[in-house]
C-alpha beads as a LAMMPS data file, in Angstrom:
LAMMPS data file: protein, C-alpha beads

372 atoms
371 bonds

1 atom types
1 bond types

-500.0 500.0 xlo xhi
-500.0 500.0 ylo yhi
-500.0 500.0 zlo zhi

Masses

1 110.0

Atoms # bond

1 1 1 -304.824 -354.825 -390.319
2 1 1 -304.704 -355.878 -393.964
3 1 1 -305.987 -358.703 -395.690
4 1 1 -303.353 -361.852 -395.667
5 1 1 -304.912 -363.872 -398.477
6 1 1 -302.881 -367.227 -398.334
7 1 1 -300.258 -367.612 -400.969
8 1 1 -300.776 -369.301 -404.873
9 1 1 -299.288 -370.153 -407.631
10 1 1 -298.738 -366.642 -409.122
11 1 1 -296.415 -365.135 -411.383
12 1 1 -293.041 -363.113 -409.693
13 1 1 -294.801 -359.984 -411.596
14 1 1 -297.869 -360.623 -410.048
15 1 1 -296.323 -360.914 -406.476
16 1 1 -294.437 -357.571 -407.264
17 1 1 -297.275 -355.919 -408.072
18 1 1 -299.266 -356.625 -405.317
19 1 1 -296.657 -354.533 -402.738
20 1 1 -297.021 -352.241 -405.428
21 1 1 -300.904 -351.874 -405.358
22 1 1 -300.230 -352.096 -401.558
23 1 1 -298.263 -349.125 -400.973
24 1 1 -299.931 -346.857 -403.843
25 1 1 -303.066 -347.846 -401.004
26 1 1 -301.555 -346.483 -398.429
27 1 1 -301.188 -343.458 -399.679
28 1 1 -305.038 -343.017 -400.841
29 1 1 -307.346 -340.996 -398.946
30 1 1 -310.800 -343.032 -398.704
31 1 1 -312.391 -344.476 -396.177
32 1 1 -312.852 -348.389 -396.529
33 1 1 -316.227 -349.923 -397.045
34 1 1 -318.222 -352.625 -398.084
35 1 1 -319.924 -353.612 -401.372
36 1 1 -317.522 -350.808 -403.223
37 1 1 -317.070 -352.097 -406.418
38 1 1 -321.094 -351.406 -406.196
39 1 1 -321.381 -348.347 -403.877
40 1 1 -318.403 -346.315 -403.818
41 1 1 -318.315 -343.715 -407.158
42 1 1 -315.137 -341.595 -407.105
43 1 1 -313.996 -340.636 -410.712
44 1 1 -310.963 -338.957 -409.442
45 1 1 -309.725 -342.376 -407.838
46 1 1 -310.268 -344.111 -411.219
47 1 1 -308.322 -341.753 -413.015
48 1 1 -306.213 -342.079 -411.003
49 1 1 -306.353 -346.207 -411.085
50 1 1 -306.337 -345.337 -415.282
51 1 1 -303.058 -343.339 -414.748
52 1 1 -300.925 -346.085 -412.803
53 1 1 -302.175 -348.518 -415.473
54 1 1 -304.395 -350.345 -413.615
55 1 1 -307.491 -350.211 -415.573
56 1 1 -307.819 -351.727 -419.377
57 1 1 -304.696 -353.905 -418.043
58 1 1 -305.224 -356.808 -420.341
59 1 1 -306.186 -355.154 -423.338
60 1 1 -304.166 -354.139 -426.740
61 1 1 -301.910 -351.169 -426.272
62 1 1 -303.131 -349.589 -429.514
63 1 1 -306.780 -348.991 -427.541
64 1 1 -304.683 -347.906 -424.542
65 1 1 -304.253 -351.516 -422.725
66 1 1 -300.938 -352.906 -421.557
67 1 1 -301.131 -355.738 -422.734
68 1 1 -300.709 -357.683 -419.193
69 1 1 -302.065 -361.253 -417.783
70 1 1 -305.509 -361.638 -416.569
71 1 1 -303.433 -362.902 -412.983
72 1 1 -302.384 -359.619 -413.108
73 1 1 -305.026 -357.920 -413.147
74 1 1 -306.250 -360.188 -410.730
75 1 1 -304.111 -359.089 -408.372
76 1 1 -304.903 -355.743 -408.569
77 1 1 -308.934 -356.010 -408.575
78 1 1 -308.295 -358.055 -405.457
79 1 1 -306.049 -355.759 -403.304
80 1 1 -308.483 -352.821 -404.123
81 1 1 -311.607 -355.050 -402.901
82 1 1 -309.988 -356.194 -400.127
83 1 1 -308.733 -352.522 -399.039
84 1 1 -312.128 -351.585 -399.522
85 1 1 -311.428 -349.236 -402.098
86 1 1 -313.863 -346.829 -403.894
87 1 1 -313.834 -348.249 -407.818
88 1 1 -317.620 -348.432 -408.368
89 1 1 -317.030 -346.048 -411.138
90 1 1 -314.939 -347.654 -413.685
91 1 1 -315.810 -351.032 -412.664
92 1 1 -318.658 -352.304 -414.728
93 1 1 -316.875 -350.440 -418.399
94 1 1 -313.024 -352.354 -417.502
95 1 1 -314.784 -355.657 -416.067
96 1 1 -317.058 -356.126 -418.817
97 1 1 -318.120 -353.481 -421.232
98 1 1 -314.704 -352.323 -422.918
99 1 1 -313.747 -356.467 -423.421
100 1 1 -317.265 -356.906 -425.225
101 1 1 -316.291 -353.534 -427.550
102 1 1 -313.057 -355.256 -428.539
103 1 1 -314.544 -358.616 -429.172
104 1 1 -317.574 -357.130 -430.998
105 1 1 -317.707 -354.068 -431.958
106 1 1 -316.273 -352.223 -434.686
107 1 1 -313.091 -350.189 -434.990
108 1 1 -314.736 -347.149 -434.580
109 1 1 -316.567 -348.236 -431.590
110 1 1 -313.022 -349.465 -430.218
111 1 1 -310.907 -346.614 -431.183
112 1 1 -313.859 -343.940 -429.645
113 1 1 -314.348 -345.688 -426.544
114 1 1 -312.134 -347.700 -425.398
115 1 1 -309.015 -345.465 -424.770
116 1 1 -311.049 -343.675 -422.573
117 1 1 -312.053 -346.520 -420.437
118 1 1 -308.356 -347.422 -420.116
119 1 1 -308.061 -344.303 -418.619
120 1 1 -310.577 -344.260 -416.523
121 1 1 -312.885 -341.103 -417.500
122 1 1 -315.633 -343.438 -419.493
123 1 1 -318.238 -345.248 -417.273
124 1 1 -320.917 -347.597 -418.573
125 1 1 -324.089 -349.241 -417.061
126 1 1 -325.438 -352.631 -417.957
127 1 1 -328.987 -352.680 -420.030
128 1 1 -329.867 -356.259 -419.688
129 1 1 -332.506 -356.826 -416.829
130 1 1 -336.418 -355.730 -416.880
131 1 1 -339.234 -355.057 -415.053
132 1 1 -340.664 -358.489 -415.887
133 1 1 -337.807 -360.492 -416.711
134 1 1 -335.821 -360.955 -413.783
135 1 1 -332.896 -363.079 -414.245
136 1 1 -334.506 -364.544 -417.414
137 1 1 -332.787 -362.702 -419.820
138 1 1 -333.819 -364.455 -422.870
139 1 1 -337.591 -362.923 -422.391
140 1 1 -336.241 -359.437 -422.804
141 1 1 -339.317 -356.942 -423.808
142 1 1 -337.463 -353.767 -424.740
143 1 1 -338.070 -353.535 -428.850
144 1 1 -335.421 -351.865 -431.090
145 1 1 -337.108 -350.949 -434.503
146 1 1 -335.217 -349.845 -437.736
147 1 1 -335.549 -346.408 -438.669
148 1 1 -333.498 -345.861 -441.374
149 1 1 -329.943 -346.148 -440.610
150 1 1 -330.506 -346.081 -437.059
151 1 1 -332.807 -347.380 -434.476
152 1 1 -335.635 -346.461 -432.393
153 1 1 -335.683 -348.420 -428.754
154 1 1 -338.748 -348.326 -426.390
155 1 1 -338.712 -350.422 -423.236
156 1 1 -337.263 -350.218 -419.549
157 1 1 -334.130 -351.818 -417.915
158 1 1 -333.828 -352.064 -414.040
159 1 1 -331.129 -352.841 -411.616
160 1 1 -328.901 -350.067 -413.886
161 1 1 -325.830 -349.746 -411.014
162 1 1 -324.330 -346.144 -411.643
163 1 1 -326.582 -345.024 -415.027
164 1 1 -327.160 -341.727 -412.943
165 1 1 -323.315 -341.418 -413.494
166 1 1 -322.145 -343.544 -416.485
167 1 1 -322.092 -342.022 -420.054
168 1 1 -323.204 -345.183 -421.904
169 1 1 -325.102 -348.183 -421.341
170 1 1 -325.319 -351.257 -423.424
171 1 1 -328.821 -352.276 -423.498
172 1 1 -330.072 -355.862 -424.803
173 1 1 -333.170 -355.160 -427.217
174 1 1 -335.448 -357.536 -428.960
175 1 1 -335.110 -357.439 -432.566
176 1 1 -337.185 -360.086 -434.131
177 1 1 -339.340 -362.741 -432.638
178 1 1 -336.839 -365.751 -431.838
179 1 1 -336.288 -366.072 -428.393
180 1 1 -332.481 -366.315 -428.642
181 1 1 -332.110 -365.212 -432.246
182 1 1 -334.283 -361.958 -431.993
183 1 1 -331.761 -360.233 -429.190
184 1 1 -329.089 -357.469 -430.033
185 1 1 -327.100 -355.527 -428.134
186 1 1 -326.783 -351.700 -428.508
187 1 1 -324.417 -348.497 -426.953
188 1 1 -326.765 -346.446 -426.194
189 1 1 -325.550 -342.594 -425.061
190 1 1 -327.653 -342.456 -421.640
191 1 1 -327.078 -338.176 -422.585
192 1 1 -329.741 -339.164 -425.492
193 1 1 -333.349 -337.770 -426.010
194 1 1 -335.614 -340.008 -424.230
195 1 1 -333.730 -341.456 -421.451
196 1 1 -335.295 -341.415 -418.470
197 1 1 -333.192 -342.465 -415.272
198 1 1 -335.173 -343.528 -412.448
199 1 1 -333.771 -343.998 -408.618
200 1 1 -334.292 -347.551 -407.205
201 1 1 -332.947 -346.750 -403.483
202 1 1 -331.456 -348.953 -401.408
203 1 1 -332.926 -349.760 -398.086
204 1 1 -330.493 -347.312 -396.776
205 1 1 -331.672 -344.562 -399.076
206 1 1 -328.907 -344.851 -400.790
207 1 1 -329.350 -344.600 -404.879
208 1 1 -326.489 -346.902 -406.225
209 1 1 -329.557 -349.081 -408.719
210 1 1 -331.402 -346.954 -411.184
211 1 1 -334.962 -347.906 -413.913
212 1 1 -333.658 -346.675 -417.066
213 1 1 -336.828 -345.876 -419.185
214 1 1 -336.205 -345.577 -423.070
215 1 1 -338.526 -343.820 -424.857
216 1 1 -338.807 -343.783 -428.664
217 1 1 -334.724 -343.540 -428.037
218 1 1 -332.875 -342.985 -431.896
219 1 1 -329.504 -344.962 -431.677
220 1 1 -327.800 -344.344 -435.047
221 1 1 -326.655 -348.087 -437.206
222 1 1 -323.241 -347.727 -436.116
223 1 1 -323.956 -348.051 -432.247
224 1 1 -325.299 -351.473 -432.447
225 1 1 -322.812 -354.091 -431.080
226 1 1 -322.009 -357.263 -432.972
227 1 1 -324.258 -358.655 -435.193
228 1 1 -328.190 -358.285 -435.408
229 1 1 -329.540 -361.362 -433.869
230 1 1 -326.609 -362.291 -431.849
231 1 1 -327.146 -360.398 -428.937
232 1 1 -327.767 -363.736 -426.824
233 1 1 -324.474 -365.282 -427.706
234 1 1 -322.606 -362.215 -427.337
235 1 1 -324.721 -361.341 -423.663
236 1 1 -323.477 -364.576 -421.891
237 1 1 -320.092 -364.812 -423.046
238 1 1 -320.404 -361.632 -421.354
239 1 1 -321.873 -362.972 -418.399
240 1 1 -318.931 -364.784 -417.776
241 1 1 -316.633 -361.652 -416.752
242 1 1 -319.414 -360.300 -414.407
243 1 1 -320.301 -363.198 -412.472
244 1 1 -316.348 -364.741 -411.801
245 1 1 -314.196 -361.891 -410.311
246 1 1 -312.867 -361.814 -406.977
247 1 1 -315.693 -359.250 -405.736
248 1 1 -317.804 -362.293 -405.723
249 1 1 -316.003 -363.029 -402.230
250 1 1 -314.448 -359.723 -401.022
251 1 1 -316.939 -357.541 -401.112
252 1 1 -317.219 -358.416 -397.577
253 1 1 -313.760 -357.923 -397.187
254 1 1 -313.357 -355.334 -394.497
255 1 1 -316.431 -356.951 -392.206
256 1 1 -313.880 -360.005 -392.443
257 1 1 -311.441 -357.615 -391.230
258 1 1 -312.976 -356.741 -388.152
259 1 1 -313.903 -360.406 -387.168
260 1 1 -310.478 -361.217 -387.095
261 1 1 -309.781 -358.381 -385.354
262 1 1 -311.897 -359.240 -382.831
263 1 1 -310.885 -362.539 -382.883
264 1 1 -307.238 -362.111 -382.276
265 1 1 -308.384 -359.621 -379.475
266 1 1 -310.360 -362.068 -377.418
267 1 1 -309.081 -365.136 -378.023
268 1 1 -312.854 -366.935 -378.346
269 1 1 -312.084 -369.852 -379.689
270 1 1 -315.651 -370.317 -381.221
271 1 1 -314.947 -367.254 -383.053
272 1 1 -312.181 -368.245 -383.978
273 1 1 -313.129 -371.565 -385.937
274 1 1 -316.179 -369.793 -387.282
275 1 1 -313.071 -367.268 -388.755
276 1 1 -311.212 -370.476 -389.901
277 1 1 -314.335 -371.521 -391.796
278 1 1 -314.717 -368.710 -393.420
279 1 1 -311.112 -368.573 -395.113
280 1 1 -311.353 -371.839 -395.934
281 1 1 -314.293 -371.101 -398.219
282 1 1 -312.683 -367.665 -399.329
283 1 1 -309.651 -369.897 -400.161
284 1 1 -311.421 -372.589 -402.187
285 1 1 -313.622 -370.126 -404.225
286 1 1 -310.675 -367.697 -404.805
287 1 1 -308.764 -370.390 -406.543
288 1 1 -312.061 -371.391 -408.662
289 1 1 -312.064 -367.353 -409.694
290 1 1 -308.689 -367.909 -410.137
291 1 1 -308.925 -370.600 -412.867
292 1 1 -311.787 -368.629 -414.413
293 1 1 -309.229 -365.694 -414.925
294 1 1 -306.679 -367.585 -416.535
295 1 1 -309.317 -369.760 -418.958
296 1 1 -310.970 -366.763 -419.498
297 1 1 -307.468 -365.307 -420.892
298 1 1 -306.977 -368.542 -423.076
299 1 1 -310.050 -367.319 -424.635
300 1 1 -312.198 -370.409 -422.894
301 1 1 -315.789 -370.686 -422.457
302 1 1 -316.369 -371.094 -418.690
303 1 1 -319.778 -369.832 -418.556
304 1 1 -320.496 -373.109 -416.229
305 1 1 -317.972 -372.284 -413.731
306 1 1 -318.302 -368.455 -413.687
307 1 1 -321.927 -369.404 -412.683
308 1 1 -320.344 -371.115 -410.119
309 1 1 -318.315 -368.574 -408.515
310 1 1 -320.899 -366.144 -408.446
311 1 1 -323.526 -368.695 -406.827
312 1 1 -320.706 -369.575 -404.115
313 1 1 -320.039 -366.440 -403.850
314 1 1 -323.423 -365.273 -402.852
315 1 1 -323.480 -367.764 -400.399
316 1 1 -320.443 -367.234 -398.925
317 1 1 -320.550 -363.034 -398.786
318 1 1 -323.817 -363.718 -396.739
319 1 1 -322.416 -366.005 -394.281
320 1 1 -319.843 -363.413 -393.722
321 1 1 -322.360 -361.105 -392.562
322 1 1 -324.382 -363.193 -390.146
323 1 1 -321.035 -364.689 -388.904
324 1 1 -320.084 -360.677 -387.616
325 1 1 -323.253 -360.263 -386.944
326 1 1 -323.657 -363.112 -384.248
327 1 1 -320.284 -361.902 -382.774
328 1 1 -321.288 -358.914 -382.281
329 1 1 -323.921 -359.513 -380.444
330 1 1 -323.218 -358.572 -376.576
331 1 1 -319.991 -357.504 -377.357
332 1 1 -317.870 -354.035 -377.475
333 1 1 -317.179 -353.009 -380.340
334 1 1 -314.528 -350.200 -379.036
335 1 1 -314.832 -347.755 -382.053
336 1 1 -318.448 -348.269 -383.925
337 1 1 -316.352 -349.472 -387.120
338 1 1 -317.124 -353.261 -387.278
339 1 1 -321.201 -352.331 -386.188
340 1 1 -321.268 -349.622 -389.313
341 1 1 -319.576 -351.660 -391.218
342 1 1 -322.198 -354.824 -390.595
343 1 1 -324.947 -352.362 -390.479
344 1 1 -324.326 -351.083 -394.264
345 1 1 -323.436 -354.885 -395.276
346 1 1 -327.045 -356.018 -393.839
347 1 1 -328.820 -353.455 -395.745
348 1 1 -326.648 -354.152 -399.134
349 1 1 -326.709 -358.194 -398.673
350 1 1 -330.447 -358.536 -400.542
351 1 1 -328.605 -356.733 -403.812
352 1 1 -325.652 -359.823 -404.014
353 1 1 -328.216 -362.395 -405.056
354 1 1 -329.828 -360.577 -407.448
355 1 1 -326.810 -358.729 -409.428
356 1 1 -325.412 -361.223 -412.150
357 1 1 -328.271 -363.528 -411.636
358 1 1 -330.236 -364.736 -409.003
359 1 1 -329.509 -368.222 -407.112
360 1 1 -331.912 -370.513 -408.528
361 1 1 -330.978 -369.330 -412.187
362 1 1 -327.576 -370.100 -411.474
363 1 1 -328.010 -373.254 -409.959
364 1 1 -330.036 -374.248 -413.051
365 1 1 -327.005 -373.421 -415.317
366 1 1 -324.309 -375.292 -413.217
367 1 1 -326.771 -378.371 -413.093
368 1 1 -327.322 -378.272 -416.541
369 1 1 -323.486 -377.735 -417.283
370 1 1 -322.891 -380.874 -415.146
371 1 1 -325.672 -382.744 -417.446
372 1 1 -328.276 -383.037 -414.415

Bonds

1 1 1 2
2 1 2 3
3 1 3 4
4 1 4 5
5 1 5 6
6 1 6 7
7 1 7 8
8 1 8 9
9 1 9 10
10 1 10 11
11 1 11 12
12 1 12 13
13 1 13 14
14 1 14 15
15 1 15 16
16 1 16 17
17 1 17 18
18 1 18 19
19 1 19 20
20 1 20 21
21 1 21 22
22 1 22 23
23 1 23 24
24 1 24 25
25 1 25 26
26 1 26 27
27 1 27 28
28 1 28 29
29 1 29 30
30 1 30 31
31 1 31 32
32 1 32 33
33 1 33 34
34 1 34 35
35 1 35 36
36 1 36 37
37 1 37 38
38 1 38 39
39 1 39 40
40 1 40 41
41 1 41 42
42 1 42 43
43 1 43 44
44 1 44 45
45 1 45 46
46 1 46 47
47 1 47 48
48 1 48 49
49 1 49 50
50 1 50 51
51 1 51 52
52 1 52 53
53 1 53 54
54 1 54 55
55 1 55 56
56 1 56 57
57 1 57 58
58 1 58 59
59 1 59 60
60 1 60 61
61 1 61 62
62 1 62 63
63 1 63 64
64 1 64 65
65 1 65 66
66 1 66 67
67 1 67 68
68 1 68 69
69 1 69 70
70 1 70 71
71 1 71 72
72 1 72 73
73 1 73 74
74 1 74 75
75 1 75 76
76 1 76 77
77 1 77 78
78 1 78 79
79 1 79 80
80 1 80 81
81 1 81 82
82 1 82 83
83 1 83 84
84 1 84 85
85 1 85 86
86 1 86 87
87 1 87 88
88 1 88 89
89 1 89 90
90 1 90 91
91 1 91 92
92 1 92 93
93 1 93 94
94 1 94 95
95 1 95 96
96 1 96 97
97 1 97 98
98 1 98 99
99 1 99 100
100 1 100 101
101 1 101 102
102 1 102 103
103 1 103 104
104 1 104 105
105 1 105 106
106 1 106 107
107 1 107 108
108 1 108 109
109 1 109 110
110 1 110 111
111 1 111 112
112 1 112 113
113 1 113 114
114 1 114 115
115 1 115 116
116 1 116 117
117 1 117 118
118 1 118 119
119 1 119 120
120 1 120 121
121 1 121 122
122 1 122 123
123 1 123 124
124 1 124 125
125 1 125 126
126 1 126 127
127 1 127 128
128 1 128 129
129 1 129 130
130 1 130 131
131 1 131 132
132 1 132 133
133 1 133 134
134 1 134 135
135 1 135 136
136 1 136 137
137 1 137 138
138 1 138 139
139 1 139 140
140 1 140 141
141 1 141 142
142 1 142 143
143 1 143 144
144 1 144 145
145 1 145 146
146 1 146 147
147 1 147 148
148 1 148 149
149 1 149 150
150 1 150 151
151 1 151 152
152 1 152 153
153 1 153 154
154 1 154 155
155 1 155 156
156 1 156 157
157 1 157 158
158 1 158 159
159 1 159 160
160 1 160 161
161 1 161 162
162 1 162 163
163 1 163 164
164 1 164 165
165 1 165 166
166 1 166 167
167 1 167 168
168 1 168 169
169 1 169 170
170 1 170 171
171 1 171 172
172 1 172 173
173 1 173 174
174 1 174 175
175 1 175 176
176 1 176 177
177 1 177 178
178 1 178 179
179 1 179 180
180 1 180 181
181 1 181 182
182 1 182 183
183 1 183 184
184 1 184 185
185 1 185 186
186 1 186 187
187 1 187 188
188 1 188 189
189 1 189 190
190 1 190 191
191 1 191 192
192 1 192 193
193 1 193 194
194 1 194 195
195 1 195 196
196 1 196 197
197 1 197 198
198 1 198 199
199 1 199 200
200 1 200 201
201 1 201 202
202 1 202 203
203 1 203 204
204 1 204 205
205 1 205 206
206 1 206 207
207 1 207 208
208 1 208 209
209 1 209 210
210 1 210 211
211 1 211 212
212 1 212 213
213 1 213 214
214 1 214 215
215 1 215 216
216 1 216 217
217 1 217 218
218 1 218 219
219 1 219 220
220 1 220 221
221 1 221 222
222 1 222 223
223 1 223 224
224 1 224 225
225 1 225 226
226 1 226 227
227 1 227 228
228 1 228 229
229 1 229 230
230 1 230 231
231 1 231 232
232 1 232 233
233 1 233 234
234 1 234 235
235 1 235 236
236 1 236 237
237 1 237 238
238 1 238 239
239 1 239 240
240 1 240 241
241 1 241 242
242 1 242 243
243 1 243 244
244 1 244 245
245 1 245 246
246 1 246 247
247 1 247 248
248 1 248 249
249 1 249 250
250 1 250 251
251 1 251 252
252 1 252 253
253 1 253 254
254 1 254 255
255 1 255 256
256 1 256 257
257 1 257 258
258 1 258 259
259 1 259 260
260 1 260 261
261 1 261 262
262 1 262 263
263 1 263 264
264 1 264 265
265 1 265 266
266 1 266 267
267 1 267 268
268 1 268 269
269 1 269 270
270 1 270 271
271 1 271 272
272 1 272 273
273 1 273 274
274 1 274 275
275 1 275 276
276 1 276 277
277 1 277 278
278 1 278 279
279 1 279 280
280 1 280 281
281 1 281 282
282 1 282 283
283 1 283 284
284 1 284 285
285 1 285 286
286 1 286 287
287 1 287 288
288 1 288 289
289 1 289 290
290 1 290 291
291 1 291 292
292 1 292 293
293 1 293 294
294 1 294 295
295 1 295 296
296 1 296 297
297 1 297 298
298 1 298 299
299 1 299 300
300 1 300 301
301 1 301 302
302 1 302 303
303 1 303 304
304 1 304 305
305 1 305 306
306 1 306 307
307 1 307 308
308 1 308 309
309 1 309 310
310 1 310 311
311 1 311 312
312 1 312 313
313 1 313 314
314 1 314 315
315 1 315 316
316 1 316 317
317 1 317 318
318 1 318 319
319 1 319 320
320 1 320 321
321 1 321 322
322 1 322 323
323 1 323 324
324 1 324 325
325 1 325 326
326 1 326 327
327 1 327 328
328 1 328 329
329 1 329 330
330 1 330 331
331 1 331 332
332 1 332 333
333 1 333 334
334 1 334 335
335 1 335 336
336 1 336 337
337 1 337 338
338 1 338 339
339 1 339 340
340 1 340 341
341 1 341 342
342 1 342 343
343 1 343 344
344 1 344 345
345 1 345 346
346 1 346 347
347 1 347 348
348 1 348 349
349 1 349 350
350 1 350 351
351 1 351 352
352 1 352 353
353 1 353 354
354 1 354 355
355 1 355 356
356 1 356 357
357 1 357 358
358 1 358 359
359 1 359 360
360 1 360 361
361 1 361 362
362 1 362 363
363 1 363 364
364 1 364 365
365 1 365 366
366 1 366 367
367 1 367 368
368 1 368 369
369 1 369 370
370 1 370 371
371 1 371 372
């Protein structure tokens, strides 16, 4: 069974390439999961993503884009979520890293980097949480000091997904004493003398979160991103990518899946509205993400609603799991897929409220963006 999201108002190329995504699918090897985008690290398949053209879709062709629509990469991101594909990877370094390069960063950080992102053989980690920070970002401890050209960073970053695999990380470092105005962002080369890269596990054991320790870490001048001092302006625009895409609501996906398997299967009709329910909300946050996408191509500042997708999102992926969870319960499930499936969702489900920012700091940005 595959994922029927209902039809919108997309492009004829996006449609197109949708049965395109869908058959290239097909004809993967992986076994589908849950929370992928987060959990499921195969270079190979995002080289193999980079090779079709699927990764780095909206950027300029001279820094190996293709210059496509953000609907249409839309429509990609969501048929490999929903597919339950293994993209954890390349995901963080084409969501969000490689767009931040070519809006700050300098030619030679753009020309060095971001080809290889495109094709899917670069993977970065994001340095912005801490120890004692949480989802405040603002109150960010780790110091960069100048030493001559260069830097020297000391401080730690948690809740790294993937630095055990990535190549880069872009860390946000205090820089002076202004609370917004002392922040900059840095690439820092994870490979580099002093990084230490610490295993956060997972309830499951699994090690998908890392503490990334830097210690007296030398980042030459031409490796910070931006402008000194402007790391908070250029960290929420930021924001805005990571908190609005469609694996805000599919990275349940495939538990969906199996409820409606189920549900077409036994005919319950309780199950059956709770299923209802829950495409509703899919439905009515997908076309939120969806109008994030396309402002976000426009070049708009949607920081507000991104918020909002990610919050709703939260809320909704959760429900998801209890809803399979209650079904479940006293019933057969003939093959042990749906109950592995639920039991890796349960264990992963703490994780989606605290990855691009817990729920009451998003709640306090969407009231505020309202003028509450």
């Amino acid at each position: 069974m595959v994922l029927a999201l209902p039809p919108t108002r997309l492009p004829e190329s996006a449609e197109s390439l949708r049965a395109e995504v869908r058959q290239f699918l097909t004809e993967q090897d992986f076994v589908p999961g849950v929370d992928t985008w987060l959990s499921s690290f195969d270079p190979e398949f995002s080289r193999r993503l980079g090779e079709r053209g699927w990764l780095g879709m909206t950027w300029p062709k001279r820094y190996g884009g293709h210059e496509r629509s953000a609907l249409e990469r839309f429509v990609v991101i969501e048929e490999l979520l929903a597919a339950g594909a293994p993209v954890a990877a390349h995901w963080v370094a084409d969501r969000q890293s490689a767009p931040s390069l070519l809006r700050f960063g300098t030619e030679g950080q753009r020309q060095k980097l971001v080809p290889a992102i495109a094709r899917g053989e670069c993977y970065f980690a994001i340095g912005m949480s801490e120890p004692d920070s949480g989802s405040d970002l603002a109150s960010v401890r780790t110091k960069a000091t100048r030493d001559g050209d260069g830097w020297r960073l000391d401080g730690t970053k948690v809740w790294t997904s993937g630095a055990h695999h990535c190549h880069y990380m872009i860390a946000l470092c205090r820089t002076g004493p202004d609370r917004h105005g002392g922040l900059t962002q840095f690439v820092v080369d994870l490979a580099a003398p002093g990084v230490q890269i610490r295993p956060i596990e997972l309830l499951t054991g699994e090690h998908h979160f890392n503490e990334v320790v830097l210690d007296n870490v030398y980042v030459p001048g031409d490796q910070l991103l931006g402008t000194e001092g402007d790391g908070w302006k250029q960290v929420t625009s930021e924001l805005a990518n990571e908190r609005s895409g469609p694996e805000r609501i599919l990275s349940t996906a495939q538990l969906l899946i199996e409820l409606a398997r189920y549900a077409e299967t036994a005919r319950d009709t309780r199950t059956l509205a709770t299923l209802g329910g829950l495409f509703a909300q899919m439905w009515s946050i997908r076309q939120l993400s969806l109008r994030v996408a396309g402002a976000l191509d426009r070049g708009a500042s949607v920081e507000v609603e991104a918020a909002l997708v990610k919050d709703l999102g939260t809320r909704f992926e959760q429900e998801v799991v209890d809803a399979v969870r209650v079904v479940l319960a006293g019933n057969v499930d003939p093959d042990g897929r749906a109950a592995a499936l639920l039991t890796h969702a349960v264990l992963h489900s703490p994780g989606f409220t605290l990855r691009g920012g817990t729920t009451e700091i998003l709640g306090v940005i969407v009231a505020r963006g309202l003028g509450l």
